[in-house]
C-alpha positions as CSV (number, residue, x, y, z in Angstrom):
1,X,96.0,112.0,100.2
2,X,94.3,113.1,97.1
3,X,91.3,115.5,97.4
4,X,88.7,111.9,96.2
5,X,90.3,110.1,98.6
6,X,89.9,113.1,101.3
7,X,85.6,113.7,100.1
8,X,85.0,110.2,100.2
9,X,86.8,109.3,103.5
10,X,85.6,112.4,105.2
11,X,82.0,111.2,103.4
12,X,82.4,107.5,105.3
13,X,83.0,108.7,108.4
14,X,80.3,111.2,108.2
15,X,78.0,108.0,107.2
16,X,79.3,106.2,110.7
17,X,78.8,109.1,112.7
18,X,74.7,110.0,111.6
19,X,74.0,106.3,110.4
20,X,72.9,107.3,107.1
21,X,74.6,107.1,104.1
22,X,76.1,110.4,101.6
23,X,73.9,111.2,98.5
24,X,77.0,113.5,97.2
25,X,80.0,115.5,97.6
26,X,78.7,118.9,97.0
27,X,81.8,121.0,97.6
28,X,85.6,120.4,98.9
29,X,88.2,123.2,99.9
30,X,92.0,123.1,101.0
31,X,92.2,125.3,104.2
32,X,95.2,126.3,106.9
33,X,94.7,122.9,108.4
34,X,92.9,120.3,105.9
35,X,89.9,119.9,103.9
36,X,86.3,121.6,104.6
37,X,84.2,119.0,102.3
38,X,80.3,119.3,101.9
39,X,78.3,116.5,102.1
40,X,74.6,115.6,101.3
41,X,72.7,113.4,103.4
42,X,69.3,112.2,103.0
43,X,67.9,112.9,106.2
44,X,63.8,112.1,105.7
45,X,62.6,110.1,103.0
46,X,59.2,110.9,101.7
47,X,56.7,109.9,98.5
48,X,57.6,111.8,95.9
49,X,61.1,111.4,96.4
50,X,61.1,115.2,95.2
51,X,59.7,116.2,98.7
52,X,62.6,113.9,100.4
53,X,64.2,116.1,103.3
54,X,67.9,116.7,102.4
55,X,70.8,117.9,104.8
56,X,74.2,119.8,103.9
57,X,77.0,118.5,106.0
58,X,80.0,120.7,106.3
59,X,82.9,118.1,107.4
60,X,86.6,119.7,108.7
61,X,89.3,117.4,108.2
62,X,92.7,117.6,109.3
63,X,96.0,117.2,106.9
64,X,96.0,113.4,106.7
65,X,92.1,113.5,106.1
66,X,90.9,112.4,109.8
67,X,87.8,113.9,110.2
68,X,88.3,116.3,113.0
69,X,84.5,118.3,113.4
70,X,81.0,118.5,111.4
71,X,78.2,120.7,111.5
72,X,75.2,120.5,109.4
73,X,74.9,123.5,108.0
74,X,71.0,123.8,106.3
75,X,67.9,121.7,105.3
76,X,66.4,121.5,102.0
77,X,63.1,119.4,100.6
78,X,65.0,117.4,97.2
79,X,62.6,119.4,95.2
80,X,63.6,122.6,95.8
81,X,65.3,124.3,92.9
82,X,67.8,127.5,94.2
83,X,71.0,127.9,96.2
84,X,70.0,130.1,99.7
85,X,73.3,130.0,101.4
């Protein structure tokens, strides 16, 4: 599988498992085993849209791109200009 083909199935699944659909593929390694993709999630949405509540999924896939673990990894208001990691 290609590394689109991996971010966007490992997005999908991701999408089936919360019930909430991606906003974006933030970030996508090759490790040992698979892929380690980031995904964005809108998890509460608010008026403005810039105060939305925003969730970084990290999803582990394995070789052939079956999703094999998630965690979120940090919340974030849409608005909110930085990187904290």
């Amino acid at each position: 599988m290609s590394a689109a083909e991996v971010a966007g199935r490992a997005a999908a699944e991701l999408a089936e498992l919360l019930g909430r659909p991606p906003e974006s593929i933030v970030s996508l390694d090759r490790t040992d085993d698979g892929w380690r993709v980031g995904v964005e999630v809108l998890e509460t949405r608010r008026i403005p849209d810039t105060a939305d509540v925003l969730a970084e999924y990290e999803v582990e896939t394995d070789q052939r791109g079956e999703l094999v673990g998630y965690r979120r990894i940090r919340r974030y208001a849409r608005g909110r200009v930085g990187d904290d990691r």
